[in-house]
Residue, then its C-alpha position, 0 to 999 in steps of 0.5 A: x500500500x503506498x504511501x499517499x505522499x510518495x506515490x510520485x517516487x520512483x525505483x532504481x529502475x524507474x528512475x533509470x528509465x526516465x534518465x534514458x528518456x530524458x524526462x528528469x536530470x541528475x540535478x533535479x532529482x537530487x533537488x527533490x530529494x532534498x526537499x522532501x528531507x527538509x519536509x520529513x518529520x522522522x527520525x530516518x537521519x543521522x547525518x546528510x551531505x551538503x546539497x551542493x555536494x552531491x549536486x557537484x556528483x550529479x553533475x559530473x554525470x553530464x559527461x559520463x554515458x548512462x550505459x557505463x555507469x548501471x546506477x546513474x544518478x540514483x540517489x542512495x543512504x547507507x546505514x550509519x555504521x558503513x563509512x563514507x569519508x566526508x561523514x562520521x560513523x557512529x554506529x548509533x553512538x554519539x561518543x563513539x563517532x569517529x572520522x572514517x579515513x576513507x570510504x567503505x568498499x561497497x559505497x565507493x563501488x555504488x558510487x563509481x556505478x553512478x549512484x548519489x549518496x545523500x548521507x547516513x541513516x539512524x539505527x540501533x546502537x551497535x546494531x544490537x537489535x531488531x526494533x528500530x528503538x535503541x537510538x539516542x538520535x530518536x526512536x524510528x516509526x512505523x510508516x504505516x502506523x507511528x505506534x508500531x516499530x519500524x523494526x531495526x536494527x537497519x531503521x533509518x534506512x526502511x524509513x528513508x526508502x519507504x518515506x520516498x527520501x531515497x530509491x535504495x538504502x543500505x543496511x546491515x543484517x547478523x539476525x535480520x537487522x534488514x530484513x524485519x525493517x523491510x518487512x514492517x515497512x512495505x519494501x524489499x530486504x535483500x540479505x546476499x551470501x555472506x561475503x559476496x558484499x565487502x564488509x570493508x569499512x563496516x562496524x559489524x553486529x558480529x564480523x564472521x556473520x554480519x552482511x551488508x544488506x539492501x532496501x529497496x522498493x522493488x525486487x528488480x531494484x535490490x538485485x541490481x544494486x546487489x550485482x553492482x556492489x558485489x566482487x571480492x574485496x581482498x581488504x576483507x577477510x570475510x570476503x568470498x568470491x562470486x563471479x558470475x553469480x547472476x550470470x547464468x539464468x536462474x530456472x523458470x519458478x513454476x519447476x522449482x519445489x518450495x519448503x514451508x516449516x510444518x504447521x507445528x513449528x510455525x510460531x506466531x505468538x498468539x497472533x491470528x491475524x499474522x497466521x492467516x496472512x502466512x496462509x494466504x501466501x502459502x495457498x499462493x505458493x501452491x498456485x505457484x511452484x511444482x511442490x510445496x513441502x512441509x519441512x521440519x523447522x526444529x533445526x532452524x530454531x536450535x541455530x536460532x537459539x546459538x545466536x543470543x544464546x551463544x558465544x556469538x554474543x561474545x564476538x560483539x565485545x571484539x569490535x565494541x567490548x573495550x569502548x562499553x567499558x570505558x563508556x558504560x554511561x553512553x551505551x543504550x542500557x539494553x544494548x549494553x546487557x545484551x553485548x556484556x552477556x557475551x563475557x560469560x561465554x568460555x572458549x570451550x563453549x564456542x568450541x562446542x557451539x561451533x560444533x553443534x553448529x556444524x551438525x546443523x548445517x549438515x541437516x539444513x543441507x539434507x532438507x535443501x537436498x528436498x527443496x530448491x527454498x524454504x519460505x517463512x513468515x519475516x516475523x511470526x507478529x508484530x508490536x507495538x513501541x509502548x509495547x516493545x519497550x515494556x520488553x525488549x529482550x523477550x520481543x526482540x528473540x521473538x523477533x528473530x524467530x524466523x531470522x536469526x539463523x540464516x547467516x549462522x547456517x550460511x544461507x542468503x534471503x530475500x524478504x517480500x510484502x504479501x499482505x498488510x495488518x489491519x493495524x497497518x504494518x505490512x505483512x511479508x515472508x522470507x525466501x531462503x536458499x543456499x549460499x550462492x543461490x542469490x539470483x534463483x532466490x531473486x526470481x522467486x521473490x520477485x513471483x511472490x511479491x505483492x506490489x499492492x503492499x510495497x510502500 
């Protein structure tokens, strides 16, 4: 459902395509954009860059031919814990803002695309969270009803698409921290293979599993943005190599065999609504697609549970462990427990939890022997900010129910709207494959996805 004042924004691909046709210029689309950021009322923004800077970018397009640069003049945000040089990071911490040195690999790739980068976007702090509501730059709200969360911890970045700031945006995603954003907010969240896109120049939630993620208003829009920015980045050392991974054609969907959880492991927390929604998609996957099978969902929830439960928490303290200690009193109070929690772990409990989670990987391998994608709900529900503050740790694990084990089991995933709440917050169901299954998963979402409920 769009929103009544952005139904004249375009997509990454509709804007191209009125560049092509000579119906707007770099310059005046930056014009617009600024002026709907001096219009917003939200809290999608931590820093921007001076108009007349990115002005000086779109100008320096007036030599370049469109079909060199795939991103030509399309404006963009990234979350604020990817460094771009002319702006601070902060990661959503005031004192720890920092003057990065130089750009973030995946940013200098965009940009060298032609795309326009507008500035940074709030976030959880530390990206501790999937809420959208453990920022001292303001709590973000849902687009479609400020009661309800906006999701996090890629907060700003939703809100700045969904409002019409900005065609795409760029997040990060441990536990979903882009996909439950985009689900809450009517877009697209594309989380790649881990490693396809450099996390050089990224302040990670946890660097073995962290990815850089897109947000965006259509599924076309994501993927396009994904091939630009993605490529081995030797500055990286989580980075992997994936040459030709939307090369080759990916099958027709209507041959492919989809994995829904079995009845008994679909979880919803009390909510009908949301479970009458996941099967409305589900009758639509069966109209769709050669098979949909039931699939155990039990192997999923166990490496679900390693995520917060486990020494992953510990690997948080290796990138911003020293600097809570030192600044105990600058640290979102929730934010702070859930990082400090991870000094209980031992070495030979992450040795153990490694080796459980190998198993688990094996099993998952098993069922997608079966299934060309497993699909679930993004989110088994959705919440209230009241209510959500109430209880965060409890929500927030609620949260990641259908999320937190996909970079942990090594998959990639493509969140989709497919319905909308009666309280407002759109409904939408996640795509899941093998690594390197980027592109199969791409087409699929693009079948499922429901344009009547994108923002």
């Amino acid at each position: 459902m769009a929103l009544a004042s952005e139904t004249d924004v375009l997509g990454v691909v509709e804007l191209l395509s009125a560049y092509e046709s000579s119906e707007v210029t770099p310059r005046e689309v930056v014009q617009q954009v600024y002026y709907r950021l001096g219009k917003a009322d939200t809290n999608a923004w931590i820093a921007t860059r001076d108009e007349a800077a990115v002005l000086d970018d779109a100008a320096a397009l007036a030599d370049a031919d469109i079909e060199d640069k795939p991103l030509y003049g399309v404006p963009f945000a990234v979350k604020d814990n990817i460094d771009y040089a002319e702006l601070p990071t902060s990661a959503g911490c005031p004192a720890y803002t920092f003057r990065p040195e130089s750009t973030a690999t995946v940013v200098e790739k965009l940009c060298a695309a032609g795309a326009l980068l507008i500035g940074k976007t709030n976030m959880d702090q530390f990206a501790t969270g999937l809420v959208g509501t453990r920022s001292p730059y303001g709590t973000c709200e849902n687009v479609f009803n400020p009661e309800y969360i906006s999701g996090g911890s890629s907060s700003g970045s939703a809100v700045a698409v969904a409002r019409g700031h900005v065609p795409f945006a760029l997040g990060t995603d441990t536990a979903g921290s882009g996909r439950i954003p985009a689900a809450l907010n009517g877009l697209v969240g594309l989380k790649p293979t881990r490693g396809v896109l450099s996390n050089d120049g990224v302040v990670p939630g946890c660097a073995s599993l962290s990815c850089v993620s897109v947000l965006a208003r259509a599924v076309d829009d994501a993927a396009l943005v994904e091939r630009v920015a993605a490529g081995f980045d030797p500055a990286d050392q989580y980075s992997r190599r994936s040459d030709g991974l939307f090369e080759d054609a990916p099958p027709d969907t209507e041959s492919l065999t989809v994995g829904v959880p079995a009845a008994e492991d679909l979880e919803f927390f009390g909510d009908s609504e949301a479970e009458r929604l996941f099967s409305a998609a589900v009758d639509r996957l069966d109209d769709l697609f050669d098979a949909v099978e039931r699939v155990d969902f039990a192997i999923f929830e166990e490496a679900s549970d390693l995520l917060y439960n486990g020494p992953w928490v510990a690997e948080r303290l290796t990138t911003v462990g020293e600097f809570i200690k030192d600044h105990p009193d600058d640290i979102d109070l929730t934010v702070r427990g859930i990082i400090r929690d991870g000094e209980m772990y031992s070495a030979s409990d992450a040795f153990e939890a490694f080796h459980r989670l190998e198993r688990l990987k094996k099993e998952a391998a098993e069922i997608f022997e079966r299934i060309d994608a497993l699909v679930v709900p993004t989110l088994g529900t959705i919440y209230t900010i009241e209510g959500e503050q109430l209880n965060p740790i409890e929500i927030n694990s609620q949260l990641g129910y259908y999320t937190n084990f996909v970079n942990l089991i090594d998959l990639a995933a493509v969140s989709v709207p497919t319905g909308q709440y009666d309280q407002g917050p759109s409904f939408s169901i996640s795509i899941i494959g093998e690594a390197f299954d980027d592109a199969q998963l791409v087409s699929i979402a693009d079948d499922v996805a429901n344009p009547e409920f994108i923002a």
